[in-house]
N, CA, C and O atoms as a GROMACS GRO file, in nm:
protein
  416
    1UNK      N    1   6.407   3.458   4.084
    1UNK     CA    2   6.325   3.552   4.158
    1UNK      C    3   6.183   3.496   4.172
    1UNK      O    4   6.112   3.563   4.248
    2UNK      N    5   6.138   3.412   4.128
    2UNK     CA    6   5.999   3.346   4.040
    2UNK      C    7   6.004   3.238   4.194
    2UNK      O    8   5.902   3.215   4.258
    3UNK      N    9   6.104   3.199   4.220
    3UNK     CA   10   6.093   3.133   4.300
    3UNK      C   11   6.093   3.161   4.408
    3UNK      O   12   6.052   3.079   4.490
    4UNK      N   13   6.129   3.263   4.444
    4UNK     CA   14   6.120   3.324   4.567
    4UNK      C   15   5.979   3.365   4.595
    4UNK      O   16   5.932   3.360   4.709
    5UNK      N   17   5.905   3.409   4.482
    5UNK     CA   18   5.755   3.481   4.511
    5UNK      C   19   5.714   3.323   4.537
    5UNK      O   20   5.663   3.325   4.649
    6UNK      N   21   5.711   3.179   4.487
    6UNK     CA   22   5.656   3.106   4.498
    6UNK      C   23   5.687   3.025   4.627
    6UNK      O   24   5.593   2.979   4.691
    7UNK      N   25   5.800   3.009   4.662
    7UNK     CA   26   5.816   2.987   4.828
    7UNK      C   27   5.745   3.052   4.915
    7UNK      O   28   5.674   3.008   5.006
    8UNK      N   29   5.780   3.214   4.867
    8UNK     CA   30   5.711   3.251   5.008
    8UNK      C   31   5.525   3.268   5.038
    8UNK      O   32   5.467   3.283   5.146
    9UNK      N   33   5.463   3.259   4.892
    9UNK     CA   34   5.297   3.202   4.850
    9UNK      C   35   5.321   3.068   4.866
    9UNK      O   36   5.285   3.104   4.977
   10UNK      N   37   5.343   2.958   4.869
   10UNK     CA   38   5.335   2.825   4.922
   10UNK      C   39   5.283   2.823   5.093
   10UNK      O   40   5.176   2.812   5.152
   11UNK      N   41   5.438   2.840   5.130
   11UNK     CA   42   5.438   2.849   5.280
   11UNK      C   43   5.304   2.983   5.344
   11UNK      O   44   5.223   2.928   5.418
   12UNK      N   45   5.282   3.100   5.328
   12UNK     CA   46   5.181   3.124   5.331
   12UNK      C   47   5.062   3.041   5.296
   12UNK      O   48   4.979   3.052   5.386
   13UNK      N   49   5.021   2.963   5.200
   13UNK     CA   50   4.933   2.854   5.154
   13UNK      C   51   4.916   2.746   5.262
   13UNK      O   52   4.808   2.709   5.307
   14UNK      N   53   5.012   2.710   5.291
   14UNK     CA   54   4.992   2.583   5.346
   14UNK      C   55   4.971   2.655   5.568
   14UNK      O   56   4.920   2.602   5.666
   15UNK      N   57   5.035   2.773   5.549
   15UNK     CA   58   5.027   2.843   5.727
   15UNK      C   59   4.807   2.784   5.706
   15UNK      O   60   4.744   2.689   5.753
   16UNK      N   61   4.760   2.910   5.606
   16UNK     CA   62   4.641   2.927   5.576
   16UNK      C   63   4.569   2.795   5.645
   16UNK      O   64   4.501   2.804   5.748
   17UNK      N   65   4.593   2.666   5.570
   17UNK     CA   66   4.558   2.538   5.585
   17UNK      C   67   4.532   2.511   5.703
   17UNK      O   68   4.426   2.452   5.727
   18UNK      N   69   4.638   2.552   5.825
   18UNK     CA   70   4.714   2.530   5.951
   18UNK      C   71   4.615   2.615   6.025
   18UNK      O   72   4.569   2.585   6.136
   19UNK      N   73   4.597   2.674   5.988
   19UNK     CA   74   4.613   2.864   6.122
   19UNK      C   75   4.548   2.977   6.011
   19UNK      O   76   4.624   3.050   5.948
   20UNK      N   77   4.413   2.984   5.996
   20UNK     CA   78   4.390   3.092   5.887
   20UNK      C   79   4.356   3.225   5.955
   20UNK      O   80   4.319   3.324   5.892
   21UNK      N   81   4.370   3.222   6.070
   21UNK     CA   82   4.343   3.342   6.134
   21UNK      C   83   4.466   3.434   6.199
   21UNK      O   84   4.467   3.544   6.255
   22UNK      N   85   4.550   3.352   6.170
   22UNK     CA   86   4.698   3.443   6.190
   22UNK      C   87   4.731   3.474   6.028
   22UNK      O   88   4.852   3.482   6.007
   23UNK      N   89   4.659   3.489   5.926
   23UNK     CA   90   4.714   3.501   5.781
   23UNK      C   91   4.758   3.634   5.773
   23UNK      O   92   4.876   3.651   5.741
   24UNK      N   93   4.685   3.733   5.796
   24UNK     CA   94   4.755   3.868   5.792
   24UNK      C   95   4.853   3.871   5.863
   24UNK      O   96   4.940   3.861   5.776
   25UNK      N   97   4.925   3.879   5.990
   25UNK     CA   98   5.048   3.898   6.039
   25UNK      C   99   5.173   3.832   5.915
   25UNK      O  100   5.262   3.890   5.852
   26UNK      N  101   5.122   3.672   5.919
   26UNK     CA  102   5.212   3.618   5.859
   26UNK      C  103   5.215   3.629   5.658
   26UNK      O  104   5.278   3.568   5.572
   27UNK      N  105   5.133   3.716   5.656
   27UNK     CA  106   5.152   3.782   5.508
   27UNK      C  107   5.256   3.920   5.468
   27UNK      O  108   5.311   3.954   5.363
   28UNK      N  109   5.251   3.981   5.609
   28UNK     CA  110   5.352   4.096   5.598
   28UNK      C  111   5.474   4.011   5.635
   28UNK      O  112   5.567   4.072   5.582
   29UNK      N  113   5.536   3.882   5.710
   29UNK     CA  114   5.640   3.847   5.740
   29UNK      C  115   5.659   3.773   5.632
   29UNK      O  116   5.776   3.737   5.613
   30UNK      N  117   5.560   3.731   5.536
   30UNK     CA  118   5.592   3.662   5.380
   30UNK      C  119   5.665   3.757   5.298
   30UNK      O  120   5.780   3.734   5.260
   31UNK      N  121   5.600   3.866   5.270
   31UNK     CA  122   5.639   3.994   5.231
   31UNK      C  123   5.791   4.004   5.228
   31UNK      O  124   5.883   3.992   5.148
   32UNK      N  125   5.770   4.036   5.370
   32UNK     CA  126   5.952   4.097   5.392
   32UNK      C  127   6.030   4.027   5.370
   32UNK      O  128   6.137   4.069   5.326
   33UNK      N  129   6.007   3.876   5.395
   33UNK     CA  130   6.092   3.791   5.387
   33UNK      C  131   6.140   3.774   5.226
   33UNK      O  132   6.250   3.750   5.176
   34UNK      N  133   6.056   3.789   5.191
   34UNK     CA  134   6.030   3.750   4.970
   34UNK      C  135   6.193   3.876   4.942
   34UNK      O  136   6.300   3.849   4.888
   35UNK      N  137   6.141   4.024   5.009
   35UNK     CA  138   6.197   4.128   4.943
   35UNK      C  139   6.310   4.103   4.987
   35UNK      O  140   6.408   4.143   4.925
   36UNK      N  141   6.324   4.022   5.124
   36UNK     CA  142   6.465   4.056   5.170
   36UNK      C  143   6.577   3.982   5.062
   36UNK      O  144   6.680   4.013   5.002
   37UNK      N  145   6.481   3.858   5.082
   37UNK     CA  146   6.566   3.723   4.975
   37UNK      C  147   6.587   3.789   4.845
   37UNK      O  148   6.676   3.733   4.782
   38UNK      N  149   6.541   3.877   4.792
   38UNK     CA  150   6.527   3.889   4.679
   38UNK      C  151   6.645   4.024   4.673
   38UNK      O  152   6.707   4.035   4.567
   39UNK      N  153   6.678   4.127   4.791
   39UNK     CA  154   6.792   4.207   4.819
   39UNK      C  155   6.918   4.093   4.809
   39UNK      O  156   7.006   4.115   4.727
   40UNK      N  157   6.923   3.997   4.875
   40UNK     CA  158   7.055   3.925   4.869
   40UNK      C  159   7.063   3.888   4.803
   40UNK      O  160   7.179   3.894   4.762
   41UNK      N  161   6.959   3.807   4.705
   41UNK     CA  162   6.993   3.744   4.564
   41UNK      C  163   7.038   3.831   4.475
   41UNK      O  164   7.121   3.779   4.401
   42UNK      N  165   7.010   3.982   4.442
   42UNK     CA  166   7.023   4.062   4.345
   42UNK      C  167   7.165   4.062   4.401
   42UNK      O  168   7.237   3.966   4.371
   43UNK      N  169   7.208   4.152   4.473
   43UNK     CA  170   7.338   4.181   4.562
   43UNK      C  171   7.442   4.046   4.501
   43UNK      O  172   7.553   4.069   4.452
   44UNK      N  173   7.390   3.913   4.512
   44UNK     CA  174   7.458   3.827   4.499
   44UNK      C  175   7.542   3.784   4.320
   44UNK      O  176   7.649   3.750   4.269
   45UNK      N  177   7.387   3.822   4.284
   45UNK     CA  178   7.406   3.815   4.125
   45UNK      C  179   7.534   3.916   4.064
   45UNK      O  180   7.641   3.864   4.036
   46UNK      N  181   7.515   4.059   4.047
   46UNK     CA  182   7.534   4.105   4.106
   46UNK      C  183   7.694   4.148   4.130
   46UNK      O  184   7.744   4.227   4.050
   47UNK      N  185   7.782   4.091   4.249
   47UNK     CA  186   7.918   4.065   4.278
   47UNK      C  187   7.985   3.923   4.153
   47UNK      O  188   8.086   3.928   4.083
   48UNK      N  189   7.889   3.816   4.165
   48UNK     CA  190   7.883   3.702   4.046
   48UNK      C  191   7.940   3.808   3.922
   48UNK      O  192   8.061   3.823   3.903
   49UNK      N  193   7.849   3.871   3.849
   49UNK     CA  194   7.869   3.919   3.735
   49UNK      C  195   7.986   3.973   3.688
   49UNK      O  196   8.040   3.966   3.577
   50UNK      N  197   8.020   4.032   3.802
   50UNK     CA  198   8.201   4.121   3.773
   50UNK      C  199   8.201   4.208   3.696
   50UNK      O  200   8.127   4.305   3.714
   51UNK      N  201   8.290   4.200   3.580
   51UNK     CA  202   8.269   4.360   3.519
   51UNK      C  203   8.281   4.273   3.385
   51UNK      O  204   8.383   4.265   3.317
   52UNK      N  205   8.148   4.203   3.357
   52UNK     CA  206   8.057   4.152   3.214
   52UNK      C  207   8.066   4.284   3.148
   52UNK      O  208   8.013   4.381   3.202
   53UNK      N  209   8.113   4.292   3.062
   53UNK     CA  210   8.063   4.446   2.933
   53UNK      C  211   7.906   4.427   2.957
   53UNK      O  212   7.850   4.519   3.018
   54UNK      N  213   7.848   4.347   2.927
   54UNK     CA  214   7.703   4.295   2.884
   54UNK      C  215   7.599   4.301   3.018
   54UNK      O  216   7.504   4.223   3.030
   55UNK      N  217   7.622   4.371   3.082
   55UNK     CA  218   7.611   4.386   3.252
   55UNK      C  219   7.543   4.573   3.246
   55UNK      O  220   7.613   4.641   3.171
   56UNK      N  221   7.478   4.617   3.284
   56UNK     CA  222   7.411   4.724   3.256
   56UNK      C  223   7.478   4.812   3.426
   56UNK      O  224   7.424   4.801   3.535
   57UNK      N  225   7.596   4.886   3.399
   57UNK     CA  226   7.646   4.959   3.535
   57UNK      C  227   7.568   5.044   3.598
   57UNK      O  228   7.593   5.061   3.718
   58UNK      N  229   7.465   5.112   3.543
   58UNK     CA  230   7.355   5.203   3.587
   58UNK      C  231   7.251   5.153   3.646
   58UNK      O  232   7.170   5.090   3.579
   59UNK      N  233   7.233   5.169   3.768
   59UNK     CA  234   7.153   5.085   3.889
   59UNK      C  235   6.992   5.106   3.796
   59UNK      O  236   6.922   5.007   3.776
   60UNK      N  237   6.958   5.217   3.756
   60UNK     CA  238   6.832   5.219   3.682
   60UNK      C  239   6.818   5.116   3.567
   60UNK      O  240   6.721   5.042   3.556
   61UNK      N  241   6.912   5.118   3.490
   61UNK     CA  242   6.936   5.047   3.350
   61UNK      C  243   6.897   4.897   3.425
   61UNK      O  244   6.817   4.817   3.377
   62UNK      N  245   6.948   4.884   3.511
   62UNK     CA  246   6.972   4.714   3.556
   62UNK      C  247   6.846   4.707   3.642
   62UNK      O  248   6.811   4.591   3.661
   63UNK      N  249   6.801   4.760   3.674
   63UNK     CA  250   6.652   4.739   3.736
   63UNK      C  251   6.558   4.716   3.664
   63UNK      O  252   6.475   4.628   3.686
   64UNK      N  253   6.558   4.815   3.536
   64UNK     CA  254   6.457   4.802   3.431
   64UNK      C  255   6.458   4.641   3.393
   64UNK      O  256   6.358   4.568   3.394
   65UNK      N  257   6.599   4.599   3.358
   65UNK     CA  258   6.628   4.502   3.308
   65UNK      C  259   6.559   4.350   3.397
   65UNK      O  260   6.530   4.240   3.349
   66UNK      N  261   6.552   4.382   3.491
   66UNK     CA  262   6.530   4.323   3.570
   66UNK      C  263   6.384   4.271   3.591
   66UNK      O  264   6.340   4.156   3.598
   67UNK      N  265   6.299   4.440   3.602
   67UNK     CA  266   6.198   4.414   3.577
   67UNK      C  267   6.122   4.343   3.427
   67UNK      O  268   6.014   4.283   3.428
   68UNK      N  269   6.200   4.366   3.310
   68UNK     CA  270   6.138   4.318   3.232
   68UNK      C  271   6.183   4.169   3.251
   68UNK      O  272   6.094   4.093   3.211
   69UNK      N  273   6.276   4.113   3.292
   69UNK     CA  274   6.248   3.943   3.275
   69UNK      C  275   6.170   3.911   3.406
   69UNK      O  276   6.099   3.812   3.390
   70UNK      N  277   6.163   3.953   3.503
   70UNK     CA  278   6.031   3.923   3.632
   70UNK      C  279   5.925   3.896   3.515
   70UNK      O  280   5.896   3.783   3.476
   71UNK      N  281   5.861   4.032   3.457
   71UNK     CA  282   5.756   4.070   3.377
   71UNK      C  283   5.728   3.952   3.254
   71UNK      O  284   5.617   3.904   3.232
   72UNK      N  285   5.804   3.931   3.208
   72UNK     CA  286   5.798   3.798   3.105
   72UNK      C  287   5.802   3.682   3.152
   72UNK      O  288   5.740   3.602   3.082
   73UNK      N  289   5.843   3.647   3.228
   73UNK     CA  290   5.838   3.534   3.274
   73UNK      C  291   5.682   3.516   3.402
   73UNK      O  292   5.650   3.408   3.450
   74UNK      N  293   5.621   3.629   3.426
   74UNK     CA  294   5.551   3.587   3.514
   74UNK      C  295   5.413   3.578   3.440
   74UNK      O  296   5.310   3.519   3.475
   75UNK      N  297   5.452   3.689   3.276
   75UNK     CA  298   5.352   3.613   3.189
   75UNK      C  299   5.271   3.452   3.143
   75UNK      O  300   5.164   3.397   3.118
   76UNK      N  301   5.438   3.432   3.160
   76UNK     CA  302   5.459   3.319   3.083
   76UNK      C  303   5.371   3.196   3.233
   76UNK      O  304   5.290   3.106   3.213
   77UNK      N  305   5.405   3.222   3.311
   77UNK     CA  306   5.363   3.149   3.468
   77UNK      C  307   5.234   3.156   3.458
   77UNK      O  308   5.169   3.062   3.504
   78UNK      N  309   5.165   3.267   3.394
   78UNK     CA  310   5.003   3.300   3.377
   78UNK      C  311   4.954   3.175   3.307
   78UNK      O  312   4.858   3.106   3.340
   79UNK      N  313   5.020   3.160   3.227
   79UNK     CA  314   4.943   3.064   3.125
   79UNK      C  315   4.964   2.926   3.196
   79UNK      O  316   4.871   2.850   3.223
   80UNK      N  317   5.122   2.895   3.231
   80UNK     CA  318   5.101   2.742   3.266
   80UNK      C  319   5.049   2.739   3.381
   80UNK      O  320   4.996   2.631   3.410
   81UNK      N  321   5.044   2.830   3.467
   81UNK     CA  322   4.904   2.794   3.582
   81UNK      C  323   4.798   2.777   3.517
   81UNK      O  324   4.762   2.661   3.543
   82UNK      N  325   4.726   2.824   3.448
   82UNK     CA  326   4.612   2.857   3.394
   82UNK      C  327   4.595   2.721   3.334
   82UNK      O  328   4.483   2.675   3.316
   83UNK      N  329   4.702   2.658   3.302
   83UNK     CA  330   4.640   2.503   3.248
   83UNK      C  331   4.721   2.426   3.316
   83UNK      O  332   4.759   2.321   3.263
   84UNK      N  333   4.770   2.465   3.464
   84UNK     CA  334   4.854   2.347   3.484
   84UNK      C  335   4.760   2.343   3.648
   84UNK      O  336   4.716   2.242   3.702
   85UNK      N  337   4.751   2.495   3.700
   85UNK     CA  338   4.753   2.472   3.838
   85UNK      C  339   4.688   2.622   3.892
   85UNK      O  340   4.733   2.703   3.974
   86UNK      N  341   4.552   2.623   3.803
   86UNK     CA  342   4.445   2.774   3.829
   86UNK      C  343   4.480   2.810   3.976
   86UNK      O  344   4.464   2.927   4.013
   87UNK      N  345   4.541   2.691   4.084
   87UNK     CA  346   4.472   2.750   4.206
   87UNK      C  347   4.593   2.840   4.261
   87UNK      O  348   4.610   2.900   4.367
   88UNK      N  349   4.685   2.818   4.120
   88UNK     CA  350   4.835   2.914   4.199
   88UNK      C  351   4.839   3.006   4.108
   88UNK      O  352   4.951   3.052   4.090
   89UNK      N  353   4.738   3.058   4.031
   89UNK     CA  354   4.792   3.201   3.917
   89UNK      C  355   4.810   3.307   3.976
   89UNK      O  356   4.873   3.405   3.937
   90UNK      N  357   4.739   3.288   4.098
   90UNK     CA  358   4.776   3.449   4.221
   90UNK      C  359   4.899   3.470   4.201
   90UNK      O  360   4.935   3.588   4.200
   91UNK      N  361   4.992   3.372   4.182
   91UNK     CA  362   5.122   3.371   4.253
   91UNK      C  363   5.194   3.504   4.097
   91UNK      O  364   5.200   3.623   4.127
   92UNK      N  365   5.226   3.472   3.991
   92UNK     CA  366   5.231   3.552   3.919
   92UNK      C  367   5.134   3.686   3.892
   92UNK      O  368   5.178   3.801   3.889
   93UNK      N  369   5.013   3.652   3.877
   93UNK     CA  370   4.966   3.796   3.917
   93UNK      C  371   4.984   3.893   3.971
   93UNK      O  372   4.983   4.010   3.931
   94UNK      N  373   5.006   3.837   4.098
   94UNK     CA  374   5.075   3.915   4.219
   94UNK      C  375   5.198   4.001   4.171
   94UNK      O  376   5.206   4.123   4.188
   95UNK      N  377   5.294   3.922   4.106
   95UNK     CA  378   5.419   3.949   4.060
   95UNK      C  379   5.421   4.087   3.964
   95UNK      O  380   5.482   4.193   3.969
   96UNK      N  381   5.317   4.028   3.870
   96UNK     CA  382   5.296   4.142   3.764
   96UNK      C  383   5.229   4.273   3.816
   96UNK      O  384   5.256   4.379   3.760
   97UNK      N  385   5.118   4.270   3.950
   97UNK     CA  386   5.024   4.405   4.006
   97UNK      C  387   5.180   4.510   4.063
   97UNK      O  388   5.203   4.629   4.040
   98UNK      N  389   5.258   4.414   4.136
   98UNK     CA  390   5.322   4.438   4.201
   98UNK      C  391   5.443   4.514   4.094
   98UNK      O  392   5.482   4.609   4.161
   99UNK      N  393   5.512   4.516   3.971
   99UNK     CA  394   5.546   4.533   3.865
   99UNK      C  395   5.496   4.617   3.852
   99UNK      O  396   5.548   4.708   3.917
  100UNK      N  397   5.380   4.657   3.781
  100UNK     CA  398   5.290   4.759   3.729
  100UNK      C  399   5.312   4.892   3.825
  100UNK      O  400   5.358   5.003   3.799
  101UNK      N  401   5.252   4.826   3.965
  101UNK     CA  402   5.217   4.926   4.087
  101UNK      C  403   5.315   4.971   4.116
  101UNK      O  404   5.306   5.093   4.124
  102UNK      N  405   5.437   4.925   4.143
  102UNK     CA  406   5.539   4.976   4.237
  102UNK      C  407   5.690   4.963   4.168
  102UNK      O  408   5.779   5.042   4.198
  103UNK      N  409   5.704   4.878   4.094
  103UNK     CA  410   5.848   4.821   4.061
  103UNK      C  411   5.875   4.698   4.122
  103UNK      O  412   5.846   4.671   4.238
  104UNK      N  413   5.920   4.638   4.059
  104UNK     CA  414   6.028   4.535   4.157
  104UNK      C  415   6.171   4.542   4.224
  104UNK      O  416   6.215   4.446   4.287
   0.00000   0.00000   0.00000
């Protein structure tokens, strides 16, 4: 999922570089695009899983679940940006406001 927020903040990154005055349009088509990928990947996972005992059947249960490894792991992204690559910590931040604010 980590990667999906970071594809679609790259390619936004590099439009910026290109064309910084079309950034808003192409931030809501980053957007949708992130959530959509991120509908088929779940969906995908998901049918993959089958009927795992260890598989949470309650669409809430499995969301939570969900959100907490987004949430840990985008911790964890905090830090190695922070000493690997300050100029991409948006990219998890984002992840976590977005967590906090709304759900994933």
């Amino acid at each position: 999922m980590h990667s999906l927020d970071y594809a679609a903040a790259s390619a936004l990154y590099e439009h910026d570089a290109i064309r910084p005055e079309s950034r808003g349009a192409l931030q809501l088509r980053s957007e949708d695009w992130r959530r959509r990928a991120e509908q088929v990947f779940l969906a995908g996972y998901r049918a993959a899983i089958g009927d795992c005992p260890s598989f949470p059947r309650n669409e809430a249960s499995f969301s939570q679940l969900i959100e907490i490894s987004v949430l840990e792991k985008a911790l964890y992204k905090i830090c190695y940006e922070a000493a690997n690559r300050p100029d991409w910590i948006h990219i998890p931040l984002a992840g976590i406001v977005e967590i906090i604010c709304h759900g994933k």
